[in-house]
C-alpha positions in Angstrom: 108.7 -12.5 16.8 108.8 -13.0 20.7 110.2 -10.0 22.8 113.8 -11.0 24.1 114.0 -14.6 22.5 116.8 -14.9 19.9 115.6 -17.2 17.1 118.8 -18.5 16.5 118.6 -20.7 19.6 117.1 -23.4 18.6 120.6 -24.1 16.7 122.9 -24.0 20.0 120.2 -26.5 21.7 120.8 -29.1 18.7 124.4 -29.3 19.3 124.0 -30.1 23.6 121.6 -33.1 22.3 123.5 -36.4 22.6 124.1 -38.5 19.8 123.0 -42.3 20.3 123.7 -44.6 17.9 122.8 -48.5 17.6 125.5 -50.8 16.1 124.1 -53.7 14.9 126.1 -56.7 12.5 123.8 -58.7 10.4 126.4 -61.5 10.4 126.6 -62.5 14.0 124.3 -60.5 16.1 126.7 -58.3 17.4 124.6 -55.1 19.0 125.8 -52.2 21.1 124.4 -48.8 22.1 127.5 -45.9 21.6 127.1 -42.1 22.1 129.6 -39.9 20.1 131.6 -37.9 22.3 130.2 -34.4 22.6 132.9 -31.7 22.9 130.7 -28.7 23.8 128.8 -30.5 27.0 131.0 -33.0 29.3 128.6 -35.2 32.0 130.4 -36.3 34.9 130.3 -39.7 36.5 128.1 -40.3 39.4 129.6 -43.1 41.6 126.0 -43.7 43.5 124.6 -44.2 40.3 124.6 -47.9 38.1 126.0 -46.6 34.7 125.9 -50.3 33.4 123.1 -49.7 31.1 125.0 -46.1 29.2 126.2 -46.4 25.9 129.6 -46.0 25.6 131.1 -43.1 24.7 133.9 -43.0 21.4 135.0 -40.2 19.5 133.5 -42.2 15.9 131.6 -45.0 15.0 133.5 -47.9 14.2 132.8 -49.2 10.3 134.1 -53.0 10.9 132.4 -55.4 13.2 134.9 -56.0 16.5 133.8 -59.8 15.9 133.5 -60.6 12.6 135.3 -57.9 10.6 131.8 -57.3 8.4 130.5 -53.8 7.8 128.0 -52.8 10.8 124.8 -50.9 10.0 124.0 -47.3 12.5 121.1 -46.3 13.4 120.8 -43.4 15.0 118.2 -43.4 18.4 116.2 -39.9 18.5 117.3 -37.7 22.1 114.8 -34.8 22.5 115.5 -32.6 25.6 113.8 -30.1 26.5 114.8 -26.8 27.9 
């Protein structure tokens, strides 16, 4: 065990990660990036900076296509950050 490292952080880093998610429909190509909204970790705005190409941020994944009303299929992009 390392001298004055806490093991147990590794589990406080996994919940700062963001959550990115790809929504695809396989009915009419419907596709959008969204990042679940992270309670623990709020990143402000810069108003210099083009934000056109975030995902947008919701509290849940919607289950119904916005277009088409079929069933969308998630997949979630891996974030690593390091510390």
């Amino acid at each position: 065990m390392l001298k004055g490292r806490n093991p147990l952080d590794w589990f406080r880093k996994q919940d700062l990660e963001p959550q990115i998610y790809r929504v695809t429909c396989t009915k009419c190509n419907y596709s959008e990036k969204l990042e679940l909204e992270n309670d623990l970790m709020r990143v402000l705005s810069n108003p210099d900076v083009d934000h056109s190409q975030d995902p947008r941020v919701v509290s849940e994944l919607p289950a119904l296509c916005p277009a088409c009303a079929a069933k969308l299929k998630r997949e979630r992009i891996p974030v690593k950050l390091r510390y």
